[in-house]
Structures are given as C-alpha cells and as structure tokens.
MARBABA-675575 format. One line per 5 residues: their letters; for each residue x, y, z of N, C-alpha, C, O. Coordinates in Angstrom, 2 decimals. Layout:
BEGIN
A	X/Y/Z/X/Y/Z/X/Y/Z/X/Y/Z; ...
***
This chain:
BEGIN
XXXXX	107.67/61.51/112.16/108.42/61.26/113.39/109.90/61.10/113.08/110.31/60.92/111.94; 110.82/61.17/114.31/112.19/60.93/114.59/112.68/59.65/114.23/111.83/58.80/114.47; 113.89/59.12/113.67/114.50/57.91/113.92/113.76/57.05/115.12/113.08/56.02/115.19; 114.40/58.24/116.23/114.18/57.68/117.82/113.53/57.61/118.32/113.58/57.12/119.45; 111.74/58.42/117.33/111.02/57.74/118.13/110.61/56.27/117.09/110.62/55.30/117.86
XXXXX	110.40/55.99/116.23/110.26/54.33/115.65/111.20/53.86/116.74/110.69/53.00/117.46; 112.37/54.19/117.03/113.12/52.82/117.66/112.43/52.61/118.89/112.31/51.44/119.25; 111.81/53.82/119.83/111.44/53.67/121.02/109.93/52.85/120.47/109.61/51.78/121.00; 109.21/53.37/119.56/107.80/52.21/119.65/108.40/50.39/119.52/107.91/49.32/119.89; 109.32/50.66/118.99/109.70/48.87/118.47/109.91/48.61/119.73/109.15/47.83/120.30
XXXXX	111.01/49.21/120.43/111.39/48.59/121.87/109.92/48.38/123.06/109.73/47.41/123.80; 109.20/49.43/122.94/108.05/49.31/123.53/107.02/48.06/123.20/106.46/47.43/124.09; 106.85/47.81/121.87/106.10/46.95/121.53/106.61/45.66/121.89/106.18/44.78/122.64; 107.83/45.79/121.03/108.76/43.97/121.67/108.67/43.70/123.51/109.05/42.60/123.92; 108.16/44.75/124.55/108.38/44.65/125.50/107.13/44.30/125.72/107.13/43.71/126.80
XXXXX	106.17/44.33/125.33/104.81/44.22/125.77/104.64/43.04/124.83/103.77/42.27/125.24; 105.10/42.75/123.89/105.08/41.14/123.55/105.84/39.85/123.97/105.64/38.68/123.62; 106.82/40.41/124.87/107.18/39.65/125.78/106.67/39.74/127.05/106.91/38.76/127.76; 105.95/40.74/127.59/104.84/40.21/128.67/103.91/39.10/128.75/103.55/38.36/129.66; 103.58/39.23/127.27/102.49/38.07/127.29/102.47/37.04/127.47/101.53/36.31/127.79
XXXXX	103.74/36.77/127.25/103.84/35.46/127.86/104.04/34.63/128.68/104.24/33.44/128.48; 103.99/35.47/130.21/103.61/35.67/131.47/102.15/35.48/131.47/101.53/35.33/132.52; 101.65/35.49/130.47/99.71/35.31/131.14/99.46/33.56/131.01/100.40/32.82/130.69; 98.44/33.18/131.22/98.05/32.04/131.12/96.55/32.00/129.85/95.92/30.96/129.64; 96.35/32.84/129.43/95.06/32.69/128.78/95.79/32.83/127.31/96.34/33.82/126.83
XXXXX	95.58/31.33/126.70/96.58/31.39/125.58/95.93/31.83/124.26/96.52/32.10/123.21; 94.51/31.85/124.52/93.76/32.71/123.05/93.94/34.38/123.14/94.05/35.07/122.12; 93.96/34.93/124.44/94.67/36.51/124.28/95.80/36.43/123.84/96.10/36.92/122.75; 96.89/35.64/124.82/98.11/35.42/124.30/98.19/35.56/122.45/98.70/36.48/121.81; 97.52/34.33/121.93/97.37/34.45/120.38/97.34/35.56/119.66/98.23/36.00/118.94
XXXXX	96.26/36.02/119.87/95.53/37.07/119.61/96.64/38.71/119.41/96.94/39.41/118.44; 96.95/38.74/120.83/97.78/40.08/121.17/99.36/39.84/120.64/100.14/40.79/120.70; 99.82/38.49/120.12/101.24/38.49/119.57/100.75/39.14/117.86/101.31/40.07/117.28; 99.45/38.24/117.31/99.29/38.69/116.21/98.89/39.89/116.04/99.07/40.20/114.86; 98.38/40.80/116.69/97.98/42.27/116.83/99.69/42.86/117.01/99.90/43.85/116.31
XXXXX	100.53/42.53/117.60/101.53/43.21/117.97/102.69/43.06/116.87/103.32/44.06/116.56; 102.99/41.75/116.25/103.52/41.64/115.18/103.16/42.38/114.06/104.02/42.53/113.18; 102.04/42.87/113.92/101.66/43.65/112.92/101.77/45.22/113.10/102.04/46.03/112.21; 101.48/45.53/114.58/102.23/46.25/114.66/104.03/46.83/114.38/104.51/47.71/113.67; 104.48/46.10/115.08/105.91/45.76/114.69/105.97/45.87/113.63/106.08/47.08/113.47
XXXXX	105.99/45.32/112.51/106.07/44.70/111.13/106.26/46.48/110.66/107.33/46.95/110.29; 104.72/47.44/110.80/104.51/48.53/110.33/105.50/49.59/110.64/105.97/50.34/109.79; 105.90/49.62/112.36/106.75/50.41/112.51/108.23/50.56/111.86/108.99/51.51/111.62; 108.28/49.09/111.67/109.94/48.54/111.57/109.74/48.72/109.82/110.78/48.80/109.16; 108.52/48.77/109.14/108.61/49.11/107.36/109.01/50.89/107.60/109.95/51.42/107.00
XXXXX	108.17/51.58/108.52/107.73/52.81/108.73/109.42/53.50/108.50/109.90/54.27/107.67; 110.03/52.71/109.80/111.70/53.51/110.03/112.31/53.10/109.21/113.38/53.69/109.14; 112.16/52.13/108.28/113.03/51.67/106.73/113.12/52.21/106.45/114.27/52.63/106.54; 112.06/53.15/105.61/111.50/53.89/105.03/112.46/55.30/105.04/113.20/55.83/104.22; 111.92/55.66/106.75/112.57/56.73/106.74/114.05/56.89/106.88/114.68/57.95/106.80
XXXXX	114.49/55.75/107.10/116.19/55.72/106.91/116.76/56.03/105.55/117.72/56.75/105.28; 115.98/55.36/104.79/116.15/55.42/103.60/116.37/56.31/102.84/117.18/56.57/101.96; 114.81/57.12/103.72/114.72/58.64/103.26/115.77/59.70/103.05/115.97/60.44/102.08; 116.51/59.54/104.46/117.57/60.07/105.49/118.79/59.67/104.15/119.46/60.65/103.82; 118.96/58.93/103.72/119.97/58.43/103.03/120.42/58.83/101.96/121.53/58.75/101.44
XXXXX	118.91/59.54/101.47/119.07/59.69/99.66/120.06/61.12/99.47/119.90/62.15/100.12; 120.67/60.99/98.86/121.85/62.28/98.44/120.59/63.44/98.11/119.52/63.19/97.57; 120.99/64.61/98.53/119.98/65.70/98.24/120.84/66.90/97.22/121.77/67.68/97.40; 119.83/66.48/95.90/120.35/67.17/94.60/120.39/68.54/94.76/119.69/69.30/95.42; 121.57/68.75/93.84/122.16/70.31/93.38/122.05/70.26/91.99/122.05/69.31/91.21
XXXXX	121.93/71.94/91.78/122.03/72.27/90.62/123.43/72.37/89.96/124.27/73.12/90.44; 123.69/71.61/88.86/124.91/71.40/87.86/125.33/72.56/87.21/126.49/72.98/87.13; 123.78/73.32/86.53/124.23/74.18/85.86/122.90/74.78/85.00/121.96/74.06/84.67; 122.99/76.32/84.66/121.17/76.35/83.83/121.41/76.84/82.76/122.55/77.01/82.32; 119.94/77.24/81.97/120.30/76.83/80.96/119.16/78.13/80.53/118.55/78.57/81.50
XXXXX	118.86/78.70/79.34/118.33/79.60/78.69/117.88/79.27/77.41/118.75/78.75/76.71; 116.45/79.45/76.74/116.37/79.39/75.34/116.48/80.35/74.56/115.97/80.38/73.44; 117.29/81.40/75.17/117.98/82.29/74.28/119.80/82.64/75.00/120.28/82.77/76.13; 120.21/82.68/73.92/121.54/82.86/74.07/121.95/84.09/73.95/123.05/84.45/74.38; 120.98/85.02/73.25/121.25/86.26/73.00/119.65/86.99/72.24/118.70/86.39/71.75
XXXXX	119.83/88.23/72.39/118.58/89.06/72.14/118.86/90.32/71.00/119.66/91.25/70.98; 118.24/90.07/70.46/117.75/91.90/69.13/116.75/91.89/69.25/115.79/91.16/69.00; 117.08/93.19/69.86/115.37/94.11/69.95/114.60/95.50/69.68/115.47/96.32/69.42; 113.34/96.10/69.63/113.44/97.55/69.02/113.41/97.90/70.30/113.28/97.12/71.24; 113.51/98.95/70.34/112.83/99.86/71.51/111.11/99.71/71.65/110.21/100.18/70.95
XXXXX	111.06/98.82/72.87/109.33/99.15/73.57/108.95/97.39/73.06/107.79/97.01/73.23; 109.62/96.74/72.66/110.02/94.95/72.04/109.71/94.27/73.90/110.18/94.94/74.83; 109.04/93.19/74.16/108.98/92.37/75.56/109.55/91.06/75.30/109.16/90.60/74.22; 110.23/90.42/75.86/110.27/88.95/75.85/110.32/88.05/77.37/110.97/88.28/78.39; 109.67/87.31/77.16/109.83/86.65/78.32/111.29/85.64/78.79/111.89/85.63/77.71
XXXXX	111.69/85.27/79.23/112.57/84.45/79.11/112.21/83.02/79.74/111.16/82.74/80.31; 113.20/82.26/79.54/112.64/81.00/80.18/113.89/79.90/80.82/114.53/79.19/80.05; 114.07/79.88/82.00/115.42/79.30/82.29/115.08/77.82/83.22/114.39/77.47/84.18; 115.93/77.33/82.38/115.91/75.73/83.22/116.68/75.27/83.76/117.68/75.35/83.05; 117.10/74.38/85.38/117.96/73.95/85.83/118.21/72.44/85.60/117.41/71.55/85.29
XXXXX	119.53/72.40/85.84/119.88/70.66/85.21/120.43/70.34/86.88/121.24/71.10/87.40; 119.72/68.77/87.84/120.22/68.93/89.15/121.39/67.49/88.66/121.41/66.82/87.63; 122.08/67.44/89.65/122.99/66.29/89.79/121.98/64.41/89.56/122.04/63.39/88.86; 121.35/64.90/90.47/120.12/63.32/89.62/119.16/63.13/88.77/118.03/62.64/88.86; 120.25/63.97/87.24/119.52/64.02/86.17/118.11/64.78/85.96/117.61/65.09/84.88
XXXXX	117.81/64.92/86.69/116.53/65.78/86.16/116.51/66.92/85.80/117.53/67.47/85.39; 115.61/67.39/85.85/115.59/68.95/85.17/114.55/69.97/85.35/113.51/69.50/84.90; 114.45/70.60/85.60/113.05/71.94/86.48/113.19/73.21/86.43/114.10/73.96/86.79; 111.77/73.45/85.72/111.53/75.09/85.23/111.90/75.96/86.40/111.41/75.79/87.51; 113.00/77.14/86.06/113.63/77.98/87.89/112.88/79.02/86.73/113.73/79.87/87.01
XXXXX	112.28/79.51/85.98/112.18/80.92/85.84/111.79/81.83/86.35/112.21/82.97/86.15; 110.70/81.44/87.31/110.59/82.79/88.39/111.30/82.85/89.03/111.94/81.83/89.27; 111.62/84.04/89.67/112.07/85.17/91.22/111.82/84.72/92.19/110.62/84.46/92.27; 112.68/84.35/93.47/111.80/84.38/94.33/112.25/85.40/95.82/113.37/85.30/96.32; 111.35/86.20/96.29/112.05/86.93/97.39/111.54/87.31/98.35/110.35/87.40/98.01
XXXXX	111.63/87.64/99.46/111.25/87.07/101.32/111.35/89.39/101.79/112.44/89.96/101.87; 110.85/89.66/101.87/111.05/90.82/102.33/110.36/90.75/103.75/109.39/90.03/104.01; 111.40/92.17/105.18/110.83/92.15/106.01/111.23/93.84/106.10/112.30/94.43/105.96; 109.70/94.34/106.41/109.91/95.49/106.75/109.90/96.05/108.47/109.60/95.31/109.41; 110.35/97.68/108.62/110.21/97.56/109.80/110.52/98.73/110.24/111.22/99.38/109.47
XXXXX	110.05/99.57/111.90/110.96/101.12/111.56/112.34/100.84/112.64/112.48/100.24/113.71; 112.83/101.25/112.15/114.25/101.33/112.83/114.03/101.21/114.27/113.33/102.03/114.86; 114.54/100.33/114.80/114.19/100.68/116.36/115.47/101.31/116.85/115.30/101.64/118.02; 116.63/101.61/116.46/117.65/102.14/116.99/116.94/103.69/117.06/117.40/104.10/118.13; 116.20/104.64/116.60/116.22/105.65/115.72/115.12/105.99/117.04/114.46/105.04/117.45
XXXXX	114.96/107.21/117.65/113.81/107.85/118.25/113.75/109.15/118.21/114.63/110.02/118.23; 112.22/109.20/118.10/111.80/110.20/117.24/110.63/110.93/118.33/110.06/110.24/119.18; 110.38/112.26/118.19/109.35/112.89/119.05/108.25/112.94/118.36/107.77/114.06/118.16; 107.63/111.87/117.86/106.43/111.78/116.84/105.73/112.00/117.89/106.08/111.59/118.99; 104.14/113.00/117.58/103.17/113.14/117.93/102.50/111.60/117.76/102.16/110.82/118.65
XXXXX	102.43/111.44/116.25/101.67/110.03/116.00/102.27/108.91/115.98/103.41/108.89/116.46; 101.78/107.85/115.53/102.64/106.65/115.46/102.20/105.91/114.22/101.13/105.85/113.62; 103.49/105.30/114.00/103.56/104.19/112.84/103.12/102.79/113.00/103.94/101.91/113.28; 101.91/102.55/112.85/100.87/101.38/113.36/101.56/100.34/113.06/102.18/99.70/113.90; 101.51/99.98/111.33/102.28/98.57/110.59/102.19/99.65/109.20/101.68/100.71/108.83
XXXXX	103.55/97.98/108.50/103.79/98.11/107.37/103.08/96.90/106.59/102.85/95.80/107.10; 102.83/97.20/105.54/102.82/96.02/104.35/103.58/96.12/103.10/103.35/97.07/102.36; 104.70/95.00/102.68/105.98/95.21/101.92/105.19/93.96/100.62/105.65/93.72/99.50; 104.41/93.60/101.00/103.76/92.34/100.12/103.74/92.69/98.39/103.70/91.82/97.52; 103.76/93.51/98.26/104.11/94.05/96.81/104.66/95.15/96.58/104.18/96.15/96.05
XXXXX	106.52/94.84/97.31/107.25/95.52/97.66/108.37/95.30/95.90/108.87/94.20/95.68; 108.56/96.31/95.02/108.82/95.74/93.75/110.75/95.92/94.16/111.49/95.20/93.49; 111.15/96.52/94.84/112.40/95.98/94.67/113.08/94.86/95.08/112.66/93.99/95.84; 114.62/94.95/94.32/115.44/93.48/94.57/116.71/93.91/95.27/117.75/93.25/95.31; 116.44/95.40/95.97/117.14/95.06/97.15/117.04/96.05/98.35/116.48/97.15/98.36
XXXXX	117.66/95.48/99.26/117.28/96.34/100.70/117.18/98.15/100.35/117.97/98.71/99.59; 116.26/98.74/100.94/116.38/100.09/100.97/115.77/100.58/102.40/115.39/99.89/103.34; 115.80/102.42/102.22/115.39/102.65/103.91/115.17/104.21/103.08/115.95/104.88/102.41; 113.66/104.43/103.49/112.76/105.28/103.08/112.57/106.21/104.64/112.13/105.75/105.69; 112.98/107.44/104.42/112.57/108.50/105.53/111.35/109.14/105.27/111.34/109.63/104.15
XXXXX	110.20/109.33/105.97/108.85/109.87/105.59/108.71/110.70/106.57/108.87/110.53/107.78; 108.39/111.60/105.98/108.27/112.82/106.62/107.03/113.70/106.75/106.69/114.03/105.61; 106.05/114.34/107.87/104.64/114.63/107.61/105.26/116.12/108.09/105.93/116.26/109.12; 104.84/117.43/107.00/104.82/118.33/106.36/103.68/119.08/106.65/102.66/118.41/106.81; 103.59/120.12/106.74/102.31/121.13/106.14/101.47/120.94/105.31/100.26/120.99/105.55
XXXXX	101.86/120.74/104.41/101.50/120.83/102.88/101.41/119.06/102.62/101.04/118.59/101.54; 101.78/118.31/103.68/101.47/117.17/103.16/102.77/115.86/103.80/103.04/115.93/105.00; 103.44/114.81/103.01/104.38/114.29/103.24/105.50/114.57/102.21/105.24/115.00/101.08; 107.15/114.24/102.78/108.03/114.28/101.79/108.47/112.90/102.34/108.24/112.37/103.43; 109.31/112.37/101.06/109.92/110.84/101.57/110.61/110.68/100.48/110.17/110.69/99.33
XXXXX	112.64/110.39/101.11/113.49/110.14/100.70/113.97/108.48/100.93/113.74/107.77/101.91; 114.70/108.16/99.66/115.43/106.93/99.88/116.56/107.35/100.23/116.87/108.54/100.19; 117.84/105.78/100.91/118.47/105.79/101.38/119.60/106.79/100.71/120.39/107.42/101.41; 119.57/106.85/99.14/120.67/107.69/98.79/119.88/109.53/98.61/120.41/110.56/98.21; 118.88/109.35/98.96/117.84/111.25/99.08/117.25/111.28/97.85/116.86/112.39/97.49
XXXXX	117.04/110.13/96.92/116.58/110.30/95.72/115.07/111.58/95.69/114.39/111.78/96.70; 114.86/112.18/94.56/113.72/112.97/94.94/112.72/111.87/93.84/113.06/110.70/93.67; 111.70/112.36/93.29/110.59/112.08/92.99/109.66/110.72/93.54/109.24/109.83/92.80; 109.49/110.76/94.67/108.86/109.65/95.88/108.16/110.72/96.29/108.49/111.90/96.41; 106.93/110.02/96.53/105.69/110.49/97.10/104.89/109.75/97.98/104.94/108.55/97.72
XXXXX	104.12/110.06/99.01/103.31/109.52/100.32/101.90/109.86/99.09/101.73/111.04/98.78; 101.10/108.94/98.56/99.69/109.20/98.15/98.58/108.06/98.74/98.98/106.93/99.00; 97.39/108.37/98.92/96.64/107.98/99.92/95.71/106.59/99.22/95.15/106.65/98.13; 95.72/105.17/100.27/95.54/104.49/99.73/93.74/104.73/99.68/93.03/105.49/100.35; 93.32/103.50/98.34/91.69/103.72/97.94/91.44/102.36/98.04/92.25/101.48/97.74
XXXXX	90.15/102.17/98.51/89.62/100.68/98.42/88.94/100.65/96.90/89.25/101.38/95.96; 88.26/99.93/96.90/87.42/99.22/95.56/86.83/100.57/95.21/87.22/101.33/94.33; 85.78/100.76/96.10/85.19/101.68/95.27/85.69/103.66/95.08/85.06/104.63/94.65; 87.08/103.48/95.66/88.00/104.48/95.21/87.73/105.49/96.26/88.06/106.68/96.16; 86.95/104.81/97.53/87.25/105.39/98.77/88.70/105.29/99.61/89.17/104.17/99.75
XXXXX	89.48/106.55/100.21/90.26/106.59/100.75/90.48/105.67/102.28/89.80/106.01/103.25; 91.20/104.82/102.37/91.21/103.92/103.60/91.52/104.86/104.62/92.55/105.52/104.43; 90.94/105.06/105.57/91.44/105.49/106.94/92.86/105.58/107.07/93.33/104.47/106.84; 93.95/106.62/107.38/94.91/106.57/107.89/96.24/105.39/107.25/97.14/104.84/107.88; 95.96/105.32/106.06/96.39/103.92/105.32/97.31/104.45/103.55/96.71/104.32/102.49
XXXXX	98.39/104.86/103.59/99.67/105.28/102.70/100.27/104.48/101.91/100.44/103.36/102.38; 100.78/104.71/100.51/101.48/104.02/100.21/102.96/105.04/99.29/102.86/106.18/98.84; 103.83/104.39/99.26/104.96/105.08/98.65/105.01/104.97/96.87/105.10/103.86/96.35; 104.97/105.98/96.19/104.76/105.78/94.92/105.90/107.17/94.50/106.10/108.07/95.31; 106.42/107.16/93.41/106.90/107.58/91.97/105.78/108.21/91.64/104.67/107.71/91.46
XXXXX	106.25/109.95/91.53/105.73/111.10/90.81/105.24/111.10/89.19/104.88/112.11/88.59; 105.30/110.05/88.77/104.76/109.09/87.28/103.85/108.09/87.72/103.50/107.30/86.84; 103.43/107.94/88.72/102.41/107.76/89.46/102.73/105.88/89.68/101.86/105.21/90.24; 103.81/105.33/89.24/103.76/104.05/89.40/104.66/103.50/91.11/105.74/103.80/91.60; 103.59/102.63/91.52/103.87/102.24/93.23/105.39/101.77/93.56/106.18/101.25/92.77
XXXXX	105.59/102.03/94.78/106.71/101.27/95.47/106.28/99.78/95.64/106.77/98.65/95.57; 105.57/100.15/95.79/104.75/98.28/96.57/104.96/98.66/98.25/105.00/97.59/98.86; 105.05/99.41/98.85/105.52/99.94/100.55/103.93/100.03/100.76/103.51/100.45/99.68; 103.05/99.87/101.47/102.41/100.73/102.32/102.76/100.83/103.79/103.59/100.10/104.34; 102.03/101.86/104.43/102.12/101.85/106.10/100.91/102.55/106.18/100.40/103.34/105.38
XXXXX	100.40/101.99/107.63/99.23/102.54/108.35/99.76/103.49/109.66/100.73/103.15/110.35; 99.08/104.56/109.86/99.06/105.25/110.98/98.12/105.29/111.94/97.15/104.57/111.70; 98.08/106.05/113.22/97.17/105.36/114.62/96.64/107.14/114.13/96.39/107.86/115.11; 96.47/107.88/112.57/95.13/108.89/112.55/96.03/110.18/113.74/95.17/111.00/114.07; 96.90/110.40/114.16/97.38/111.66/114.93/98.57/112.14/114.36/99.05/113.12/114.92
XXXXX	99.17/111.69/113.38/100.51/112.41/112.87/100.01/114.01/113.10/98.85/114.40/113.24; 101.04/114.68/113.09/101.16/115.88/113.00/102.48/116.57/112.04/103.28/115.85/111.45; 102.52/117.65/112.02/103.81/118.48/111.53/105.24/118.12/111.94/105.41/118.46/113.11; 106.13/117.66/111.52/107.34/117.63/111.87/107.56/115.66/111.95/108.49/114.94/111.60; 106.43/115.40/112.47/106.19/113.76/112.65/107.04/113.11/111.68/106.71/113.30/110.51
XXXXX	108.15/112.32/111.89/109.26/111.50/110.87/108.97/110.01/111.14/108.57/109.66/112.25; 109.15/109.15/110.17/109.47/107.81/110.72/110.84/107.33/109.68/111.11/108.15/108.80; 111.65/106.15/109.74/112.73/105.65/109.01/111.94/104.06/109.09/111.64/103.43/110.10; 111.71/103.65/107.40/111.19/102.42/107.12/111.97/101.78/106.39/111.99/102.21/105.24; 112.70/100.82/106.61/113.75/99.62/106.37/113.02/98.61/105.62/112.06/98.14/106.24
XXXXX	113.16/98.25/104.71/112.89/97.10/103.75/114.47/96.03/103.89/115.65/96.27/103.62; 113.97/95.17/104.27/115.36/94.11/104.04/114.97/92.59/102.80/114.34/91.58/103.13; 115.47/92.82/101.61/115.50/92.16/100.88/116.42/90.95/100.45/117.54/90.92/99.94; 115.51/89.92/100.84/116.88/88.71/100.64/115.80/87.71/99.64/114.63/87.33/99.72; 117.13/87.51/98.53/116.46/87.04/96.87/117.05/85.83/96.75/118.26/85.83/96.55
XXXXX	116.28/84.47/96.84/116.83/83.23/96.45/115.90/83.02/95.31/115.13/83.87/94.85; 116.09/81.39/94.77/115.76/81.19/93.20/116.64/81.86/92.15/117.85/81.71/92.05; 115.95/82.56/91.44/116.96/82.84/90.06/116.58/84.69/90.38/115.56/85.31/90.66; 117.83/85.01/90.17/118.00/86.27/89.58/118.40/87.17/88.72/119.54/87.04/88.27; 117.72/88.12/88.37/117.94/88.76/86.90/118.29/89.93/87.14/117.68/90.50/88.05
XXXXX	119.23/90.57/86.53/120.26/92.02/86.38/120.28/92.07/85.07/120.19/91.21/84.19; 120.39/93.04/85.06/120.58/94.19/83.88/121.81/95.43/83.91/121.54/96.52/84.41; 123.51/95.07/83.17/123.98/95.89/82.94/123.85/97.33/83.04/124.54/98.14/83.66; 122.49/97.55/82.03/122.24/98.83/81.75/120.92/99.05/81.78/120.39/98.54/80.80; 120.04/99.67/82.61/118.70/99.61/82.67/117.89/100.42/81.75/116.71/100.30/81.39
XXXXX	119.10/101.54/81.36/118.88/102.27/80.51/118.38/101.94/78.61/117.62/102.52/77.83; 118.95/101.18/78.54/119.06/99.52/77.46/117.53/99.06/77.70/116.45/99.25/77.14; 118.04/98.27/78.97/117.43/97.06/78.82/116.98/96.80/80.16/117.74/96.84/81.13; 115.70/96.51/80.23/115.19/96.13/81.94/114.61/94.63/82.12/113.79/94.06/81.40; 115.23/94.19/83.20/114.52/92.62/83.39/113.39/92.50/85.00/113.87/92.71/86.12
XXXXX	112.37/92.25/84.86/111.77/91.55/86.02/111.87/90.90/86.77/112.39/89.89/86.29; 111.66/90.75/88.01/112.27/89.41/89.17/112.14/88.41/88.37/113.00/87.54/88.47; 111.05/88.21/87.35/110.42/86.69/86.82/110.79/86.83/85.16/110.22/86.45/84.14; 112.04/87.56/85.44/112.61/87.17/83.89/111.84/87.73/82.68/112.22/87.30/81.59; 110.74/88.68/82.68/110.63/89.63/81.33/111.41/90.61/81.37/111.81/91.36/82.27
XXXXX	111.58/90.52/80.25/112.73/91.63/80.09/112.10/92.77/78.89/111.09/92.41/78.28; 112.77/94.28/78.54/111.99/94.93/78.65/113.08/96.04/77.30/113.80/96.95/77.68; 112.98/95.80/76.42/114.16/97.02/75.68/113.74/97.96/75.80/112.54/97.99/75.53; 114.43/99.45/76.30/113.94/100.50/76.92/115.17/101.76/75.91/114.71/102.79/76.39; 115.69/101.99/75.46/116.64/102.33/74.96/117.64/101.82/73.74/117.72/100.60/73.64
XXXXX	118.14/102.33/73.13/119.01/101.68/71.79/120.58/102.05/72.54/120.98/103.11/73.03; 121.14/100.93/72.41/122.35/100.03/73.05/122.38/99.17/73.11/121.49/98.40/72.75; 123.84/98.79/73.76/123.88/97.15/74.21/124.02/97.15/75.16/124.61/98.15/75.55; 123.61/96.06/76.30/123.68/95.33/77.32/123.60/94.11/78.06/122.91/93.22/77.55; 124.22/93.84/79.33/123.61/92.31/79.22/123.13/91.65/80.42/123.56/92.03/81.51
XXXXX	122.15/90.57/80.32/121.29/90.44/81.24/122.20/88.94/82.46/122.20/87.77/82.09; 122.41/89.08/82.89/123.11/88.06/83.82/122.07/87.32/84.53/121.75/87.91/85.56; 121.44/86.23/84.34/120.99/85.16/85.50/121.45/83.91/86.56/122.00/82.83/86.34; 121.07/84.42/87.55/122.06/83.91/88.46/121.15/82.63/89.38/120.15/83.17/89.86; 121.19/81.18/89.74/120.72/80.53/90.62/121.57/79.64/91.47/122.30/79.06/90.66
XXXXX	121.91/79.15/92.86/122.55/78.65/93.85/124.21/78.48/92.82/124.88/77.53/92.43; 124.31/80.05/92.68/125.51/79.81/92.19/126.28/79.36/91.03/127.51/79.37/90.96; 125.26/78.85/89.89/125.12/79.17/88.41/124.94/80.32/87.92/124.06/81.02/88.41; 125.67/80.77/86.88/125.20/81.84/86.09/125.32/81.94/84.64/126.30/81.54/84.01; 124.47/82.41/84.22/124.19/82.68/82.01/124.33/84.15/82.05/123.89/84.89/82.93
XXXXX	125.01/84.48/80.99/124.94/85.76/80.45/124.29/85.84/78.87/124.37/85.14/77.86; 123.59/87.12/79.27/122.62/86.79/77.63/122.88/88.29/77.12/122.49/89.29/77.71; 123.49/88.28/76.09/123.94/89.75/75.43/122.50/90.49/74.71/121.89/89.85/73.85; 122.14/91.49/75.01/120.93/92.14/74.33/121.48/93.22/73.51/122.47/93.86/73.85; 120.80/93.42/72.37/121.38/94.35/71.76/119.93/95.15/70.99/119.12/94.52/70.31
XX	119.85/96.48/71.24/118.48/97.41/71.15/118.66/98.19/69.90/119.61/98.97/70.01; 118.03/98.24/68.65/117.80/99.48/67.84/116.52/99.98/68.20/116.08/101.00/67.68
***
C-alpha cells in the first residue's frame, strides 16, 4: 500500500476508537480499545516501515570490474568472461549477463496488396543486439528476404516440431550456413506470389554490454563469451549504466 493509505487506516481507526466511548457497556468498550490499539500499533509499525523504505538512498553503480584485463588467444580459443559491479553501498554483484527486451512488428505505416496475411511474430530468440527491419518476400520458387541494408544470404526455411514435422504455415529467418535469426512469423496459410511483408525488430539492451572492435578478430556474446575468430588485434568494450572496461584481445 500507499503512504496515504496507512495514514487514512490510522485516522479511521483513531475515529472508531473514539466512538467508543460514547457507549455505555464498558467490557466492549475494553475489549474494542484493546483490539483497536493493536490494530493501530500494526498500522503505525506498517507505515514506519514503509517510510523508511521510501527513505533509503537507491544504489548506483561506481564502477566494474573484469577478471581479465586483457586476452591471448589461438584462433577457434573460447573464454568466458566474468564482470562485476561495485554499487555506491558497498556491495558488489555478478552483471555478467546481457540483458535485452525486443518488440517485433510489421510496419503499420507500410500497405501492401497481400493476398495473405502476416498472423504473428515470435522475436524470443531473436540473436541480435540491435534494431533491424527484414523485407520478406513470397516468390515462385519460394521466399526472398532482405535486411535493412539488402544484405543477401537470408533465407525464409520452414519451421519443424519435435518430431521434424513441418508446423503449419509457421517460418523462420535463417543464414544460408544454415544458422537462425531467432525471427519467426506465422501466416493465415494464403500467401501467394508477389505477397511482401516489412518486419521491424526494435532492440533495446540494458545490463551489460559487449562489442567487439573487430568481429573479424574477435566475437563476443550478449553474455560475455567471447570467441577468437581470426589472427589480429582487437578490443572488446563492456559497457553497464554507464561504466565501461576495455579489454585488449590479441589472436595468433
């Protein structure tokens, strides 16, 4: 509850314990002050409490921290990383995972003479870390589907349940190396030829985040594995409410 409402039960209660003493039957009388004082007593610990609550300074992070300062690695080498925050009331708490909120959606500015329609999306194991907008396109021969800058090798391939049956009318966006977007979308089963939709991913990343200079080098995960992929140097930047570490990697 509110401040205001504890203050309104106290005022209520103190009002009905001053009724009582308008009655004449002095064992209720007894009775209903000690029932009401105890009431009282609870409410009036209750809003302490939460004043109190109300009061306490709400900690920030000072500054974080890494158990590596720097990396040598071969090519095809994993490490995890591990980053800790230091808050203003001394304490201290594991931030090493990612954390990130995606909402997908089709453009509603955008209309289209689709035969079929774009039922829903699911972005739930959507692997990027930042907004993009995928055009899908239903073809003759099948689907084509570009990202926002026309990248090619994206593909529409058909989702499978458990036992590697094809779901009804049910897509997902994947890389011609066969590894997923994390995108799916369902259709209402009538697409036809020419049928387009524009699917918007909006990515917004709080907790800690991890970049990579050069991906070519060196690749990091939302949750901080990182990945030597190439011989170079590069460097991995982690970032949380405005702290940041730089960790130099260096690949033979």
């Amino acid at each position: 509850m509110k401040v205001s409402d504890y203050r309104a039960q106290l005022v209520d209660l103190e009002r009905k314990k001053t009724e009582l003493t308008a009655t004449n039957d002095q064992y209720a009388i007894g009775y209903a002050k000690t029932v009401l004082s105890e009431a009282i007593s609870k409410v009036q610990a209750d809003l302490n409490a939460l004043l109190n609550l109300e009061l306490q300074p709400v900690a920030y992070i000072i500054n974080i921290l890494s158990t590596v300062t720097s990396l040598n690695k071969t090519v095809g080498d994993m490490e995890q990383l591990a980053i800790t925050a230091r808050f203003s009331d001394s304490t201290s708490k594991d931030v090493t995972k990612g954390k990130k909120t995606y909402a997908s959606y089709r453009d509603p500015e955008i209309v289209y003479n689709n035969v079929g329609m774009l039922t829903s999306v699911d972005d739930s194991n959507y692997a990027g870390l930042e907004s993009e907008k995928y055009s899908v396109v239903k073809t003759f021969n099948g689907w084509v589907v570009y990202d926002k800058a026309g990248t090619e090798g994206l593909e529409v391939v058909a989702v499978n349940d458990n036992t590697g049956t094809p779901v009804p009318n049910t897509f997902e966006l994947a890389y011609i190396d066969g590894s997923k977007v994390g995108l799916k979308f369902v259709t209402d089963g009538k697409e036809a030829t020419g049928d387009n939709w524009s699917i918007s991913v909006a990515v917004e990343v709080s907790g800690t985040l991890y970049t990579s200079s050069d991906t070519s080098v060196v690749t990091v995960s939302a949750d901080g594995l990182v990945a030597a992929v190439g011989v170079g140097t590069a460097n991995i930047t982690v970032q949380n409410n405005g702290s940041f570490i730089t960790i130099p990697v260096t690949v033979a």
